[in-house]
SEROGU-35276 format. One record per atom (N, C-alpha, C): x, y, z. Coordinates in steps of 0.02 Angstrom, whole numbers, padded with zeros to 5 digits, always signed. Each point is the difference from the previous one (the first is absolute). Layout:
% SEROGU-35276
XYZ
...
% end
This chain:
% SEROGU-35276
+08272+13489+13430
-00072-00003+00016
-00039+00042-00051
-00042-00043-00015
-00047+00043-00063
-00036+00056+00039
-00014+00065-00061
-00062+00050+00023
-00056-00016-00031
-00051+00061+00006
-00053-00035-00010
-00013+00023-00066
+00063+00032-00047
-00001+00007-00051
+00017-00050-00050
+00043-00040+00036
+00026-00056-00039
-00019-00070+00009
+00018-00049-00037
-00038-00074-00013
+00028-00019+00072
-00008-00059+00020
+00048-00050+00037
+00004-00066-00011
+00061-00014+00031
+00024-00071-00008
-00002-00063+00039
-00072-00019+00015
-00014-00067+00032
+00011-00048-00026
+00027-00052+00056
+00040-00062-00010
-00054-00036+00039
-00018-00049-00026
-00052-00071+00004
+00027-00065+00031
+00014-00031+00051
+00042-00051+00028
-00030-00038+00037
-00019-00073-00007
-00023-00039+00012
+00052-00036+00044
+00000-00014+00075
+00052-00003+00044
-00012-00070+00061
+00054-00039+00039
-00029-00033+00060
-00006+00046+00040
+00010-00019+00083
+00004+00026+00047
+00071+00000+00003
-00002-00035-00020
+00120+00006+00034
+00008+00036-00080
-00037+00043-00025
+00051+00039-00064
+00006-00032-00078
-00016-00063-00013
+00030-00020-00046
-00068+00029-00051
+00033+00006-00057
-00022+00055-00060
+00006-00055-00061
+00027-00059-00012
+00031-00035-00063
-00041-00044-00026
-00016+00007-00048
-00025-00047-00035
-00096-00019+00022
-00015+00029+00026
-00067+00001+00027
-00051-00039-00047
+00025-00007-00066
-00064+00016-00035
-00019-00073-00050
+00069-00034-00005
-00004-00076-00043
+00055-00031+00029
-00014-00058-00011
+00085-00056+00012
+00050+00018-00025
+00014+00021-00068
+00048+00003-00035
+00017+00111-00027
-00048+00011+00060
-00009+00084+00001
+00082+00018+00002
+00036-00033+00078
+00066+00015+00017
+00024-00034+00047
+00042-00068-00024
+00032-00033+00033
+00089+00013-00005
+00017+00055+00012
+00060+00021-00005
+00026+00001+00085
+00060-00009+00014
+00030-00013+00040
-00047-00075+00050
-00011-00050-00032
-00015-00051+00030
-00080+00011+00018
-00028+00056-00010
-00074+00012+00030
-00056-00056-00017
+00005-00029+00061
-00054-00096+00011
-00075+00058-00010
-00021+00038+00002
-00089+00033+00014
-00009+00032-00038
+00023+00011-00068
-00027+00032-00048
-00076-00011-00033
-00058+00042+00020
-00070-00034-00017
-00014+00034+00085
+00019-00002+00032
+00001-00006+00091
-00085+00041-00014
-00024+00051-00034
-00083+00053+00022
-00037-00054-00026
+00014-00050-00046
-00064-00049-00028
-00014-00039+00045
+00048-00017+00041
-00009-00034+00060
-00032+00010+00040
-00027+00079+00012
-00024+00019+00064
-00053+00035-00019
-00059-00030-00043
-00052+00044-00033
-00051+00058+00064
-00013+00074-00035
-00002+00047+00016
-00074+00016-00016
-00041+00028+00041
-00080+00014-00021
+00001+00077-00028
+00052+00031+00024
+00003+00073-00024
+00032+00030-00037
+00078-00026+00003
+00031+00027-00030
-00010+00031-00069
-00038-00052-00050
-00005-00001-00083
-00049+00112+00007
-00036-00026+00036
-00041+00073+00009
+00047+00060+00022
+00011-00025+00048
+00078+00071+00021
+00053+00021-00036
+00003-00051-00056
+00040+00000-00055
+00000+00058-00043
-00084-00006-00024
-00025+00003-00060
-00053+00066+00026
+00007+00023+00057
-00017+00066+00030
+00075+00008+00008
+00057+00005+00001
+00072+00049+00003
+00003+00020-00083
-00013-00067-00060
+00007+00030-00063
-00031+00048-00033
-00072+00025+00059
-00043+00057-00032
+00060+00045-00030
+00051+00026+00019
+00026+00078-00039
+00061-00028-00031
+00015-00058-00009
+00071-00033-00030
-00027+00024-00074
+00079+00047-00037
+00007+00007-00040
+00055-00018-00041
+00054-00033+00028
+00051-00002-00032
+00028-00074+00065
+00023-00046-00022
+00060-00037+00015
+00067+00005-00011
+00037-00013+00070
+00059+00019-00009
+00049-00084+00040
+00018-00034-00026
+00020-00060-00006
+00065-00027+00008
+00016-00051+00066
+00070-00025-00015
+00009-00048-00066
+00067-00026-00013
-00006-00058-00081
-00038-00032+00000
+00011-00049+00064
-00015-00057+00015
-00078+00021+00009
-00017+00042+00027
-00089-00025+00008
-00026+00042-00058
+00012+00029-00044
-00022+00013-00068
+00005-00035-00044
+00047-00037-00019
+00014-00108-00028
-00068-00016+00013
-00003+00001+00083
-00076-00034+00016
-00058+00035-00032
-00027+00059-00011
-00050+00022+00000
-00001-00002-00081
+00037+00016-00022
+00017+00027-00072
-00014-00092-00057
+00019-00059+00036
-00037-00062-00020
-00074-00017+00030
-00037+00035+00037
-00049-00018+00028
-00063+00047-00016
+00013+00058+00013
-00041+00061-00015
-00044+00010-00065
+00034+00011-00049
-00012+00001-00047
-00048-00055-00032
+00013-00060+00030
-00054-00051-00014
-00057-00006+00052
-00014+00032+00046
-00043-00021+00047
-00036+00059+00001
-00050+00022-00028
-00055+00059+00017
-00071+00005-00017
-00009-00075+00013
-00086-00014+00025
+00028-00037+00050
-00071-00028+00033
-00005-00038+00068
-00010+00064+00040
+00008-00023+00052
+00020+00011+00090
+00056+00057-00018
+00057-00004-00023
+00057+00024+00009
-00015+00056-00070
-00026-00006-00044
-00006+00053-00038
+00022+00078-00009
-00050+00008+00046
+00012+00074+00008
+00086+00033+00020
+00007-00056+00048
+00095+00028+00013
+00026-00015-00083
+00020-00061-00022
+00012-00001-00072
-00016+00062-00055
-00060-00004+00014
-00013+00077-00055
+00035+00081+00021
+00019+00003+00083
+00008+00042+00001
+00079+00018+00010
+00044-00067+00010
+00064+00008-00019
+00015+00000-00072
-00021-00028-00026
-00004-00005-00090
+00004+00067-00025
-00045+00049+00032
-00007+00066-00045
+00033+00062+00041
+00034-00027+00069
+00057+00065+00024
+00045-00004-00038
+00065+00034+00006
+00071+00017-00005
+00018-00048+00062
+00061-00052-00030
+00039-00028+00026
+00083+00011+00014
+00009+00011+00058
+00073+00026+00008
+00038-00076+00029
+00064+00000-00044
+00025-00049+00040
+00070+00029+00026
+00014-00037+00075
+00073+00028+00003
+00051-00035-00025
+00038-00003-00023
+00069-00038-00033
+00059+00028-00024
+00040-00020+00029
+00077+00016-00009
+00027-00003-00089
-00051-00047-00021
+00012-00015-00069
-00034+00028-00055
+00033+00034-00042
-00026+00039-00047
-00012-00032-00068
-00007-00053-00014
-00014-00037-00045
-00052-00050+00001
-00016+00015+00065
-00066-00077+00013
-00067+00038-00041
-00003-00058-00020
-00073-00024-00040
-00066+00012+00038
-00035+00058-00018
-00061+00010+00032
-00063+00001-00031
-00038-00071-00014
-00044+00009-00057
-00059+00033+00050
-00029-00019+00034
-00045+00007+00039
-00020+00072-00022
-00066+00024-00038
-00018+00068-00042
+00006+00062+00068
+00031+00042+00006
-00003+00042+00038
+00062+00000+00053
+00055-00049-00031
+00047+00026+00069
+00043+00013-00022
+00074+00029+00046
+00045+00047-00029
+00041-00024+00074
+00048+00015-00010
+00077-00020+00039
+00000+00065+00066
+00031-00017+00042
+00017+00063+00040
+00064-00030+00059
+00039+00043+00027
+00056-00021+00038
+00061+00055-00028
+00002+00025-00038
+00042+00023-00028
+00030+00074+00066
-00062+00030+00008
+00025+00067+00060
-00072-00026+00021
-00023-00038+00058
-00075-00034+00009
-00017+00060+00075
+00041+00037+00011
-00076+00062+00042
-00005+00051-00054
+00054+00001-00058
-00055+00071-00025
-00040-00023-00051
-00001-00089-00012
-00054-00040-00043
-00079+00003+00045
+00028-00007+00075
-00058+00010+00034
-00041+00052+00007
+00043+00039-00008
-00030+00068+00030
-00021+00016-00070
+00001-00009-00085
-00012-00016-00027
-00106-00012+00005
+00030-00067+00003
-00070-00050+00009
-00053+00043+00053
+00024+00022+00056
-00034+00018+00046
-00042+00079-00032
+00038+00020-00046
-00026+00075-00045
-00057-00025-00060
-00001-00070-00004
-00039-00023-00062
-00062-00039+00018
+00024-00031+00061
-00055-00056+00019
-00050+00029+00082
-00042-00006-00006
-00029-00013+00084
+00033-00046+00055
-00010-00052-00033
+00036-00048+00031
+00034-00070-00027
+00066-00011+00010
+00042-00030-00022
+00006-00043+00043
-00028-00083+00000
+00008-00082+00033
+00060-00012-00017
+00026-00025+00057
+00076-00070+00012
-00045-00025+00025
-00002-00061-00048
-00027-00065+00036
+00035-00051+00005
+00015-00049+00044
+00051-00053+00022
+00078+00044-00018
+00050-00037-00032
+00049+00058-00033
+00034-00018+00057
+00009-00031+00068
+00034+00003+00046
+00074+00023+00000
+00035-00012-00033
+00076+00008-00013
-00004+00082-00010
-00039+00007-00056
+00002+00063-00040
-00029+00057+00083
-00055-00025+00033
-00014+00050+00036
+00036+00015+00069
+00071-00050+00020
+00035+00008+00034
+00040+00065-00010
-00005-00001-00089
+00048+00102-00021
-00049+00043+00027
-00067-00008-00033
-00051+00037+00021
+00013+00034+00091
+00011-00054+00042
-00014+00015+00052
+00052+00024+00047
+00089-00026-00048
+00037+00038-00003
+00026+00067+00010
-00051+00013-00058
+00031+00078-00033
-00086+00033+00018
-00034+00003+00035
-00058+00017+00032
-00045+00015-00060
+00013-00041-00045
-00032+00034-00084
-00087-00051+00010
-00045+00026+00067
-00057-00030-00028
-00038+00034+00052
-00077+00013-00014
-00043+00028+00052
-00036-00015+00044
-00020-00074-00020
-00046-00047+00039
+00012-00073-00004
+00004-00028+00062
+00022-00090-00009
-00055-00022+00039
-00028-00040-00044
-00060-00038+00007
-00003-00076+00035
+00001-00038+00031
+00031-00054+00038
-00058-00053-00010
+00005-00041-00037
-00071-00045+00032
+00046-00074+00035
-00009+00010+00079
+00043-00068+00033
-00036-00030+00001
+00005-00064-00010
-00020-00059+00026
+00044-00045+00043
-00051-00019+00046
+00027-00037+00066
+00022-00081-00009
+00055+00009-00019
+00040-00048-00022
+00090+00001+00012
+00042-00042+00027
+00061+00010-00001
+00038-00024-00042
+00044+00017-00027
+00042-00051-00059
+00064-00015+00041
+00027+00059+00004
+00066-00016+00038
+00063+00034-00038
-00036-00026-00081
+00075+00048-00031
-00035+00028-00056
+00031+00026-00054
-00029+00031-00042
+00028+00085-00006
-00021+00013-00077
+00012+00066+00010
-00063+00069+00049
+00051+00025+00031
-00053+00039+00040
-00029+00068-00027
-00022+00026+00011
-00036+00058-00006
+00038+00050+00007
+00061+00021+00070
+00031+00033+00012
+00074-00033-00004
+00046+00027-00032
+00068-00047+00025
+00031+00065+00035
+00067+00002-00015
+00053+00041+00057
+00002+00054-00028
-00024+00021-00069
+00013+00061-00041
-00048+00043+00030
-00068-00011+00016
-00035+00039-00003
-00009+00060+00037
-00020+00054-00037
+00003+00075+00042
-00008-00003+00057
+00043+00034+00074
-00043+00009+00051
-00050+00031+00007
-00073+00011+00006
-00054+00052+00005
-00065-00030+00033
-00033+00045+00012
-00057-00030+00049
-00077-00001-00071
-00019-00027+00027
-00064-00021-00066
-00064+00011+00021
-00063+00025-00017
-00048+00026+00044
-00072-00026-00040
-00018-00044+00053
-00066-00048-00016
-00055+00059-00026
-00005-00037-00071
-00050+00038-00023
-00072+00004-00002
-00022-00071+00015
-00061-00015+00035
-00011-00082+00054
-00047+00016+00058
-00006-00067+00038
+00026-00066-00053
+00035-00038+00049
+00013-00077-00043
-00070-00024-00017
+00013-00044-00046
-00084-00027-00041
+00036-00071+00018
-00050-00060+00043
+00013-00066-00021
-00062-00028-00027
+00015-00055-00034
-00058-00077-00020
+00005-00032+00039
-00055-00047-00004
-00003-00075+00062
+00045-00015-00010
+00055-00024-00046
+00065-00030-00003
+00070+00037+00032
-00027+00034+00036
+00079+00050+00043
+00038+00058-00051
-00017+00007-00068
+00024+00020-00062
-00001+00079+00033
+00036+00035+00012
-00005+00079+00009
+00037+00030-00056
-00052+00055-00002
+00031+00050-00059
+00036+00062+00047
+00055+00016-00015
+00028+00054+00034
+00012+00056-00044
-00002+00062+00007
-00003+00050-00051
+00044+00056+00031
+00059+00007-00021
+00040+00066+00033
+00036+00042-00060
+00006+00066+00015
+00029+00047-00022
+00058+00022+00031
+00058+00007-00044
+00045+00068-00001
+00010+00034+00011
+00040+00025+00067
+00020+00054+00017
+00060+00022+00021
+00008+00055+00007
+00078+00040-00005
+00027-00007+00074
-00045-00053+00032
+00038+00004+00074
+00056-00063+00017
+00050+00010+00022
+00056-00064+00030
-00024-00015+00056
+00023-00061+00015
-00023-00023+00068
+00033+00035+00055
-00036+00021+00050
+00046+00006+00055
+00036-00028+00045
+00021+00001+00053
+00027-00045+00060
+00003+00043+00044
+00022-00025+00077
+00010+00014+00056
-00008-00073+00048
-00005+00032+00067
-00005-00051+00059
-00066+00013+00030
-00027-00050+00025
-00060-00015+00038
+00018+00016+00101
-00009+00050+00023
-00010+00001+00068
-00053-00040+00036
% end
């Protein structure tokens, strides 16, 4: 858990109601293990979200990236910074890009990024001494370690009310036991779209019996 001396590490996740995290964003985003709904948020257009977005990137200083969704950003970004979408373009363009990868030879043209995985909490803890705040955005695979190894401060949820059925989820079997503490009232749009906002904390769940 970050202090209030140090950066933190929010993760950005665009989600259904039953969990699924994959491919949210194009057809051909992530159709790995058979996934029929890749594209599934274009489907379900949102009156708020683009704004709730683009109010979380006020203090984003740094990206921190699974392969696979830095592939994506790293062909797209770089060309897109007029329009509508601009401002995000311009402002991933001129952070520090971290990617995680097992592979120490991959090709990272994209101006500003650099490899990480090698010892990735004292890369974090790292990042967290350099940056305010450090975005995982999509990254699903990658933020299953994240959530793992408790290496993040804030998970950002935007569900939409939609079921898939399969897909990769948000949480699989790895993830830390700990309790998570709403950081402000849920926000919805006319479209059911809720933003959920929770923080990090050092508590495990409890148990007992109900009298």
């Amino acid at each position: 858990m970050s202090t209030a001396e140090s950066g933190r590490i929010i993760i950005d996740l665009f989600t259904t109601l039953d969990g699924v995290a994959q491919g949210p964003g194009g057809t051909d985003e992530d159709i790995s293990g058979g996934f029929r709904f890749s594209g599934w948020q274009a489907g379900h257009p949102s009156s708020g979200v683009g704004d709730q977005v683009m109010k979380g990137m006020a203090g984003l200083d740094a990206l921190l990236l699974g392969r696979r969704t830095y592939d994506i950003f790293a062909s797209y970004w770089p060309h897109h910074t007029d329009g509508e979408s601009g401002d995000i373009g311009k402002l991933f363009n001129r952070v520090p890009k971290y990617v995680a990868s097992r592979d120490a030879g991959i090709a990272l043209e994209w101006e500003g990024s650099s490899r990480v995985g090698a010892d990735l909490a004292s890369e974090i803890a790292g990042m967290r001494a350099r940056h305010r705040e450090t975005h995982v955005i999509g990254s699903v695979d990658f933020v299953h370690t994240l959530l793992g190894e408790g290496l993040f401060d804030e998970l950002n949820l935007w569900v939409y009310p939609i079921l898939l059925g399969a897909g990769k989820k948000v949480f699989d079997d790895g993830a830390m036991p700990s309790v998570l503490e709403l950081l402000e009232p849920p926000v919805a749009d006319d479209g059911g779209v809720t933003l959920l906002r929770f923080g990090r904390t050092d508590r495990v769940p409890g148990v007992g019996t109900f009298e």
